[in-house]
N, C-alpha and C positions, 0 to 999 in steps of 0.2 A: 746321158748316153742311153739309146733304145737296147731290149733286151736284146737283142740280134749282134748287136756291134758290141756286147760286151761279153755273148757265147763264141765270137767269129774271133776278137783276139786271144782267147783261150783256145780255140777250138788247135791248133798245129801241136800245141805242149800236150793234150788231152790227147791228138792221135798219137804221137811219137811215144808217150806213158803206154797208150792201149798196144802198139805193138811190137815194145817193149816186155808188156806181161805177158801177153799171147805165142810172143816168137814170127806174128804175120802181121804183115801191111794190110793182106784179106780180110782176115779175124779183126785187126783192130779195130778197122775201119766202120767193120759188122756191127761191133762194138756201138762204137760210139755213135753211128747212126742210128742204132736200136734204142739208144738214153734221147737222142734226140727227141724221137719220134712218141717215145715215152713223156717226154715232157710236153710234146704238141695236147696230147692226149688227156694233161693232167694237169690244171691250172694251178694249183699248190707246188707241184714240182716244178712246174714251169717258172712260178715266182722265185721258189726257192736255189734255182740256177743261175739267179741272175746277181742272187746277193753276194757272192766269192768265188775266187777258184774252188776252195775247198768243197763248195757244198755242189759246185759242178764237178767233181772226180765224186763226192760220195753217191751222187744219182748216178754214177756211170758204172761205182762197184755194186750198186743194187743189182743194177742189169747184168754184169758181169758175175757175183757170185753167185747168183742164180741159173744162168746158163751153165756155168762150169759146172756144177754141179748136174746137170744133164749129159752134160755132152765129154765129163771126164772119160769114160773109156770108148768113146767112139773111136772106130777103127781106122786106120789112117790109110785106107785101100784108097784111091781114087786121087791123092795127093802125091805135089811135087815130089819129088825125092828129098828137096832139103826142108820143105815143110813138115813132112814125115820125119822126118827126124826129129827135128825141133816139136815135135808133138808128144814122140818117144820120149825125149829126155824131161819134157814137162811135166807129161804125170810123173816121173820117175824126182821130182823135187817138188818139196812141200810150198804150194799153193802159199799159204799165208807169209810165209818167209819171204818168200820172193815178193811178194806185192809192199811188204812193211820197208824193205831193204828199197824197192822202187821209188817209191814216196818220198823215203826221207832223203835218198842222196841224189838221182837222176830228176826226181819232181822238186828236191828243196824243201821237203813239206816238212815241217817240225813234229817231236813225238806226239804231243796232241791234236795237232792237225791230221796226220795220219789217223792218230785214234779215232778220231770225228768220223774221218772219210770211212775206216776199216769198219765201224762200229764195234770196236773196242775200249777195253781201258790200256791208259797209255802202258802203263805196267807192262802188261802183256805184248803191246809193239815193241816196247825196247828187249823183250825177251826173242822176241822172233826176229829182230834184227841180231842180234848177238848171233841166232842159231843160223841164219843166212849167212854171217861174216863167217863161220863156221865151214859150211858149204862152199865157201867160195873157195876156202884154205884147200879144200880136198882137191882144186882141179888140178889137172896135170900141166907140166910145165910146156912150155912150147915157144920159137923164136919169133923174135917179133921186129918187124919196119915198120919204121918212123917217117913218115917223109911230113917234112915240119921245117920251113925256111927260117925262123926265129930262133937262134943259136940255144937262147934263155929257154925256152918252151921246151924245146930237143931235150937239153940237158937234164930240165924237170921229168920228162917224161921219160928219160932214157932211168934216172935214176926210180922213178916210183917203179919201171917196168921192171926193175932189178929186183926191188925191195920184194916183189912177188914170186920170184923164183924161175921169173922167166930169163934166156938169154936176147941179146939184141942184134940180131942178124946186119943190120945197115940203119946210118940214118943219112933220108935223102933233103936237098931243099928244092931239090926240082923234079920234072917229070920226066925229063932224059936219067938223072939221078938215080930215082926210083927202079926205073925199067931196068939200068946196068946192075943192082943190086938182086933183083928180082932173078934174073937169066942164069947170076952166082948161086944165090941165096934160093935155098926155100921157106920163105917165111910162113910159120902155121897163125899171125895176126897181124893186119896193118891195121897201124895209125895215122889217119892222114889227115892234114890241113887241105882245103880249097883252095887259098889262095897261095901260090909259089913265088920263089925269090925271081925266077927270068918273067914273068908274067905267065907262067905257062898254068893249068889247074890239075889240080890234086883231082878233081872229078875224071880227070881225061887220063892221068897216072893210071888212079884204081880201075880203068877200065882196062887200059894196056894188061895190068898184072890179070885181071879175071881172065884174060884171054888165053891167057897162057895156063894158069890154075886153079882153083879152089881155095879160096882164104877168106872165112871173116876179115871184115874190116869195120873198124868204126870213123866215124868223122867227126875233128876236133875241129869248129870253126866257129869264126866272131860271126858268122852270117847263115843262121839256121834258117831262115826265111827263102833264101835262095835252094834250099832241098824241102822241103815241105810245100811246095806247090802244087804235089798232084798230077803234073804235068809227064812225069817222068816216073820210074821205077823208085821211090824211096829207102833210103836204109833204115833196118832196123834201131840202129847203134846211131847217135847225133847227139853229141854233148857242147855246148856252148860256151864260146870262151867269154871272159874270165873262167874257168873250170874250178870244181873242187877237186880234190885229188882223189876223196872217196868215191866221186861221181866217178872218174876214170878208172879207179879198181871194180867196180857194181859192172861198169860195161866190159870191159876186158872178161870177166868174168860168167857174163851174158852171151856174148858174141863167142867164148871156149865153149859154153854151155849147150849153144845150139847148133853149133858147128858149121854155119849157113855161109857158104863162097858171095853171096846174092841177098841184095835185098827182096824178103819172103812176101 
């Protein structure tokens, strides 16, 4: 397999990590085309992207913890309003927490893969994970829809949503479903599957509710390749099913964090 066709199947998981730690589709994007370009630039990097995921996320946090480090107190004048926000509450949490917690539950990356990627010792990842689960503990409770046509899924998700101290406003399995919970309910988080039990989509659901409101949402689906095309407006929040359950507390927790109605 040519170097290209083995950065291009990594490349959707690499942007959805970058604007994930960033809070923007913009930023991530910035992101991960700046490593690119960097590895056009630098034939050792270039080789060295090609040997793993891992070692293409650790060229990506070169790029990245060096920009943050610039552009940490730039001012957020000139930016969307929920950009802005999601920028606020960025510098207002610890950098390294967030990216070790990213890795290992949203990316799957094990402690010493992360450590590779962070350049650190793993030691010190599991301690900055620990102090992220920390963080998460402190956010505020808030009600949350479900709309997830698989009884079994629902019922996992309704329970993990509980274990966190949040309430469950509705769960829908369709898009008519969703909408009559919504017009009730104000939910401060949806969860949505894509695919619905009448054929109807979760994509066209969460547009219905944005219309009406403001609400993070994340998307729970076995077909992440159908939202990561570029094509259209991206969400920040895409977790992949089979799921881990830690990967769904990391994002619930992401998605409270930056408080974004819209993919950024």
């Amino acid at each position: 397999m040519s170097l290209g066709a083995k950065v291009a199947n990594q490349l959707p998981y690499l942007r959805r990590y970058a604007r994930a730690l960033t809070g923007s589709q913009n930023a991530g994007d910035s992101f991960v085309r700046a490593t690119l370009e960097a590895a056009l630039a630098d034939e050792d990097l270039r080789a060295t992207i090609g040997e793993g995921r891992p070692q293409l996320y650790h060229a990506f946090n070169r790029v990245w913890s060096t920009a943050f480090v610039d552009t940490a107190d730039r001012s957020s004048s000139g930016l969307g309003h929920h950009e802005a926000a999601a920028q606020e509450r960025l510098a207002a949490m610890t950098p390294a927490n967030r990216q070790a917690l990213l890795l290992t539950t949203l990316e799957d990356f094990s402690i010493e893969e992360a450590a590779y990627i962070m350049g650190r010792d793993p030691s010190d990842v599991e301690l900055l994970v620990q102090d992220a689960v920390a963080e998460i503990d402190r956010e505020s409770a808030t009600s949350v829809l479900i709309i997830e046509d698989e009884p079994l899924i629902s019922m996992q998700l309704e329970d993990l949503v509980r274990s966190l101290g949040h309430d469950v406003c509705g769960m829908a399995a369709t898009r008519t479903q969703a909408l009559e919970i919504v017009q009730r309910e104000q939910p401060g988080l949806v969860l949505a599957d894509i695919q619905l039990a009448d054929g109807s989509s979760g994509l066209d659901a969460v547009d219905d509710i944005l219309r009406i409101g403001s609400v993070p949402v994340i998307f729970i689906t076995a077909y992440p390749e159908r939202l990561l095309t570029g094509d259209r407006p991206e969400p920040t929040y895409l977790i992949t099913k089979p799921f881990q359950e830690q990967t769904v507390r990391t994002a619930i927790s992401q998605a409270l964090f930056f408080g974004s109605s819209r993919p950024l």
